[in-house]
ZADREN-342846 format. One line per 4 residues: their letters; for each residue x, y, z of C-alpha. Coordinates in Angstrom, 2 decimals. Layout:
BEGIN
a> X/Y/Z | ... $
# end
This chain:
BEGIN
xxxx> -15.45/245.23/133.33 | -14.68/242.42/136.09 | -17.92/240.36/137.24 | -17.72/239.09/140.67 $
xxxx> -20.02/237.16/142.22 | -20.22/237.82/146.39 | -23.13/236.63/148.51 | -25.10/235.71/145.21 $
xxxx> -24.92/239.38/143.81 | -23.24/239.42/140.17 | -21.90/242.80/139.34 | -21.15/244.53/136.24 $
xxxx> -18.40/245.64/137.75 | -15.54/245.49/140.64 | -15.01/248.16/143.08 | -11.29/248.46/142.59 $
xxxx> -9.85/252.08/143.76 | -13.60/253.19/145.23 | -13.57/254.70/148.43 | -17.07/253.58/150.80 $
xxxx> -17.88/255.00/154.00 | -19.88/252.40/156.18 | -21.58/253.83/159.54 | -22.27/251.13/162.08 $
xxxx> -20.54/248.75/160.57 | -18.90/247.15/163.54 | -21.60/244.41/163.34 | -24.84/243.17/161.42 $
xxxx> -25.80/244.08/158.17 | -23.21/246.97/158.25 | -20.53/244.76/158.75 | -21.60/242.08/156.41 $
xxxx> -21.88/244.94/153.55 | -18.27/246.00/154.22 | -17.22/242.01/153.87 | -18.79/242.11/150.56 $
xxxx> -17.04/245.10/149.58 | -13.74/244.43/150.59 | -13.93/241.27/148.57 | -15.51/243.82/145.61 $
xxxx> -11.96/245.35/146.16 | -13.21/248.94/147.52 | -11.58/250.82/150.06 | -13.63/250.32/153.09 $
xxxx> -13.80/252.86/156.08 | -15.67/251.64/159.06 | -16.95/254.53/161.12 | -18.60/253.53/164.69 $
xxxx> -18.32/254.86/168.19 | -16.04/251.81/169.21 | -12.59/252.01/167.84 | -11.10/249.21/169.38 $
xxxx> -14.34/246.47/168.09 | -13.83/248.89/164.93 | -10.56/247.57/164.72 | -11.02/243.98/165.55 $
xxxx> -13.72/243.77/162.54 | -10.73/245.43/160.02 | -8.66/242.83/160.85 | -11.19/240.23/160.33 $
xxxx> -11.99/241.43/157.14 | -8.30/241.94/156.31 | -8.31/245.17/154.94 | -10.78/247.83/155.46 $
xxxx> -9.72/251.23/157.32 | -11.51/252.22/160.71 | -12.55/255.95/161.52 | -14.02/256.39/165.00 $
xxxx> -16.99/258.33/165.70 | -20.52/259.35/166.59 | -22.96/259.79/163.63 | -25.62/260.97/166.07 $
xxxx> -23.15/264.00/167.11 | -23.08/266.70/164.68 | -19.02/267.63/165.64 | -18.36/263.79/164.93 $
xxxx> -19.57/263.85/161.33 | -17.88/267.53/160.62 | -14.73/265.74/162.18 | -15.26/262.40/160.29 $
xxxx> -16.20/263.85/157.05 | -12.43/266.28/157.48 | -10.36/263.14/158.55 | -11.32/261.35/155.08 $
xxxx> -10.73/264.24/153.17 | -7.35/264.11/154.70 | -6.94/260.50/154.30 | -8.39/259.32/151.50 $
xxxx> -9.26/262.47/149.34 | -12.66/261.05/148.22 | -15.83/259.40/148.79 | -17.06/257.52/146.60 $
xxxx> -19.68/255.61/148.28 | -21.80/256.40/151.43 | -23.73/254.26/153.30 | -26.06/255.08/156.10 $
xxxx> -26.34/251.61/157.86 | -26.16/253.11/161.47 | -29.30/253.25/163.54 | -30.63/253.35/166.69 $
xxxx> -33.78/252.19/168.17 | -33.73/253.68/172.40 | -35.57/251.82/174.97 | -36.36/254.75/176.61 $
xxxx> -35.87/259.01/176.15 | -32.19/259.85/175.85 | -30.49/262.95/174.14 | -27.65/263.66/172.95 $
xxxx> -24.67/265.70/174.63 | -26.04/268.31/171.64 | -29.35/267.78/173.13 | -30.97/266.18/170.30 $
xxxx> -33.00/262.61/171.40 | -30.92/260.05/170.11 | -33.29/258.19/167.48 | -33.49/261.63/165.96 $
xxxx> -29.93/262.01/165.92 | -28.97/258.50/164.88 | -31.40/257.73/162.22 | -31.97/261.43/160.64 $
xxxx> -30.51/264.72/161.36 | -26.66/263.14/161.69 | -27.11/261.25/158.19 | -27.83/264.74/156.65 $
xxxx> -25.08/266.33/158.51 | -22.84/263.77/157.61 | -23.72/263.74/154.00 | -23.51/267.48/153.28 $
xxxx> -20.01/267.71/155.29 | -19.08/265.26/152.50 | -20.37/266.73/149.80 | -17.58/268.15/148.56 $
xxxx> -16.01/264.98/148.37 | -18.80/263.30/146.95 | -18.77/265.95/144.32 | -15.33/265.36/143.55 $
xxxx> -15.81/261.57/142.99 | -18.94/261.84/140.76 | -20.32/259.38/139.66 | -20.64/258.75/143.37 $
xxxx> -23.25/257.18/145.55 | -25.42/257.84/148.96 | -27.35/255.13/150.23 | -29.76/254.99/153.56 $
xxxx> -30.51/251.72/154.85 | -34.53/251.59/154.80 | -36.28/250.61/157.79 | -39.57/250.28/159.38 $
xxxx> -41.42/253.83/158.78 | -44.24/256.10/160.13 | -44.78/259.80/159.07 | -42.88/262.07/161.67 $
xxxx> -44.47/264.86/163.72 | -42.97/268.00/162.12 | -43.76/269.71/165.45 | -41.90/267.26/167.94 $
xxxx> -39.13/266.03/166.04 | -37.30/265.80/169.63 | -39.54/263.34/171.18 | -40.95/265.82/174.13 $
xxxx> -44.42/265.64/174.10 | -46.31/262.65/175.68 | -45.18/259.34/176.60 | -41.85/258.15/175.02 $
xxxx> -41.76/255.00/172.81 | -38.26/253.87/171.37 | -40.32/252.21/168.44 | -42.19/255.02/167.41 $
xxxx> -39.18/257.40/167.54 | -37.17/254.56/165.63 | -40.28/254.71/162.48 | -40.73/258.32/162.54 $
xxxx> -36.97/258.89/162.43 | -36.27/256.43/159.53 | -39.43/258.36/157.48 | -37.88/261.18/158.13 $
xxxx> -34.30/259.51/156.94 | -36.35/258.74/153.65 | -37.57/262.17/153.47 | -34.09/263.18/153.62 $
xxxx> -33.29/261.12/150.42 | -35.99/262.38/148.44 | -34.55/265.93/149.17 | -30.62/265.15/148.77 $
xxxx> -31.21/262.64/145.45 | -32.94/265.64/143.59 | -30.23/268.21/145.06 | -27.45/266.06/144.26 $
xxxx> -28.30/265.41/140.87 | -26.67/267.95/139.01 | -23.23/266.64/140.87 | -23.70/263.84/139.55 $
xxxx> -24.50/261.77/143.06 | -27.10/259.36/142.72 | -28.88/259.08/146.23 | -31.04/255.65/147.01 $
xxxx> -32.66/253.70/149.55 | -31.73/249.71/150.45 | -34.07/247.43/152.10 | -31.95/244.60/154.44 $
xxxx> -35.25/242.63/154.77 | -36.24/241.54/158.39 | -32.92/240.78/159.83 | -31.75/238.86/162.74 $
xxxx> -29.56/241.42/164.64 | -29.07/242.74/168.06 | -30.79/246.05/166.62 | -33.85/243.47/166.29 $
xxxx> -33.87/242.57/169.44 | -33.83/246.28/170.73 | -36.84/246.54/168.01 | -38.70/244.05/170.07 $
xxxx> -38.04/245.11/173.28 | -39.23/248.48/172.16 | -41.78/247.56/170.53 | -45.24/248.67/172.43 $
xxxx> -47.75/246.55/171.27 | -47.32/242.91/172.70 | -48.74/241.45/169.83 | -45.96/243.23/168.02 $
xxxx> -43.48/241.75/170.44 | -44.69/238.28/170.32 | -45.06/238.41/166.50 | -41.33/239.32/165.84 $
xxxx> -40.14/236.72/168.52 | -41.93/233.94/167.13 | -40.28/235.27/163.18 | -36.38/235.49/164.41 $
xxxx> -35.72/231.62/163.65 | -37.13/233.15/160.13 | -35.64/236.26/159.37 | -32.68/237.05/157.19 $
xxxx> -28.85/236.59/158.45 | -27.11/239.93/158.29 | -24.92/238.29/155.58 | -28.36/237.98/153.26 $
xxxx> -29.86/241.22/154.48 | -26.08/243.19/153.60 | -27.15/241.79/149.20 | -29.39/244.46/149.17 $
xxxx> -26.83/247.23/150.13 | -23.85/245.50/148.78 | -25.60/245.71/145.36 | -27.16/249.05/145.48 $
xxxx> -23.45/250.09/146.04 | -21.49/248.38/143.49 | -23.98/247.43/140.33 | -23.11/250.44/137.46 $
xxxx> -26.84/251.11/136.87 | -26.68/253.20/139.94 | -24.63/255.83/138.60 | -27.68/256.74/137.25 $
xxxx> -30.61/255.29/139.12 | -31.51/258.33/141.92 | -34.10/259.07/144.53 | -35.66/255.25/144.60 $
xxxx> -35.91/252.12/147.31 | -34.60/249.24/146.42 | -34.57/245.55/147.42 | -32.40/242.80/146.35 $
xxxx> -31.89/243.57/142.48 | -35.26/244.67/142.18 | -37.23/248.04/143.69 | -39.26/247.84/147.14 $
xxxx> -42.18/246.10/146.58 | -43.87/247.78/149.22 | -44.82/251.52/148.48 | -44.04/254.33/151.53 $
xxxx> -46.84/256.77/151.57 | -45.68/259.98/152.38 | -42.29/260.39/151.49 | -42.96/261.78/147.67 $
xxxx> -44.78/264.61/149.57 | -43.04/267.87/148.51 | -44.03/270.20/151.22 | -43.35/268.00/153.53 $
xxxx> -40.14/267.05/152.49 | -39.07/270.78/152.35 | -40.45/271.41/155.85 | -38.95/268.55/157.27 $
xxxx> -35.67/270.07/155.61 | -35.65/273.65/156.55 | -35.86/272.41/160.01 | -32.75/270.16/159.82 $
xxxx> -31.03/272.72/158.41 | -32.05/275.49/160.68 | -30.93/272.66/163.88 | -27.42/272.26/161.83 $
xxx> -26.72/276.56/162.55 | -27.13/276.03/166.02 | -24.43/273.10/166.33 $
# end
């Protein structure tokens, strides 16, 4: 076993020969967790919906491969999730770092709104198109990138009743995301895929500054402009996954939020709820026949 010590983190071991698939990780905390990564010596594949910034980041982190693609489109991930099969032949880390946080209504050309398809029902998709892989790999990891979270309405997962807001969709999607976790970590276990949550912190990103100008409450938008001198750099903010993806302990650790090197502090309410984790689930899946 090889300790390495990137961005303060001091793993058990390196990531030599490990294949990890990074969603939006042509900037911010997703691109900062790939740095760390590469250096870890994993095989990095960048997946965004810009290949040429995609490929402008691989070079600057002299090494990492670059897969183009939507992870809000349901096609993309069956397409992404074939190309690395063909490619690489495994997965042995996922992370979930892509999000998206709309200003206003949008949908998909699948006609899904966007936060919905960003932040929850293409992360399932994506996973279970790589399950197989995944599987193959085992001991292999998911991981979803933990964000700001409100209980979703089970009844308008699409955003169409009422007034839109881009930060409510954002906190119900990313409880929903966590939901999603819950359901894969105790499905997965048998394969020996260990599925957790990482927490970036407050981060100082251009998805923060979407988050702000989203935000409806102008207390809420005053607070977080007055914290940005304060928050976390993506590099900082990238520990959390960078460790949840390398230390060995999560071979066996499943189904929990973490931190950096130490759980969430800060307890979700909701997302241990069984029936609503299974309703929330049946749902996705009955959305995934249709596309």
């Amino acid at each position: 076993m090889t300790s390495i010590d990137v961005n303060g983190i001091v793993n058990g071991s390196d990531m030599n020969g490990k294949v990890v698939v990074i969603s939006g990780a042509s900037g911010g905390v997703g691109k900062e967790t790939a740095r760390a990564l590469v250096k870890l010596g994993a095989k990095v594949v960048l997946v965004g919906r810009n290949a040429e910034k995609l490929r402008e980041v691989a070079t600057e982190l002299g090494g990492a491969d670059v897969l183009a693609g939507e992870v809000g489109l349901i096609k993309d991930c069956r397409r992404m999730a074939r190309e690395i099969g063909e490619r690489f032949g495994r997965v042995d880390v996922l992370i979930h770092n892509a999000a998206a946080i709309p200003q206003t209504r949008s949908e998909t050309p699948e006609g899904i709104e966007t936060a919905f398809a960003v932040n929850a029902l293409g992360p399932y998709a994506f996973t279970l198109a790589l399950e197989h892989l995944l599987a193959k790999s085992a001991p292999s990891r998911v991981i979803f990138l933990v964000g700001q979270s409100a209980p979703p309405d089970l009844d308008d997962l699409n955003f169409k009743k009422g007034a839109y807001s881009g930060w409510v969709a954002y906190q119900r999607t990313k409880f929903a995301s966590l939901l999603v976790l819950k359901d894969l970590a105790a499905r997965f276990a048998p394969l020996g895929i260990t599925v957790n949550g990482a927490f970036p912190g407050i981060v100082n990103t251009p998805g923060m500054d979407n988050a702000i100008s989203a935000n409806d409450s102008l207390g809420g938008r005053i607070m977080l402009k007055l914290m940005k001198p304060f928050m976390r750099t993506p590099a900082k903010g990238a520990e959390s996954s960078t460790w949840v993806a390398s230390a060995p302990e999560f071979d066996r650790e499943t189904g929990k939020l973490w931190s950096i090197k130490k759980p969430l502090g800060m307890p979700i309410k909701g997302i241990d709820d069984a029936a609503t984790r299974a309703a929330l689930v049946q749902k996705l899946d009955a959305m995934l026949t249709t596309l």
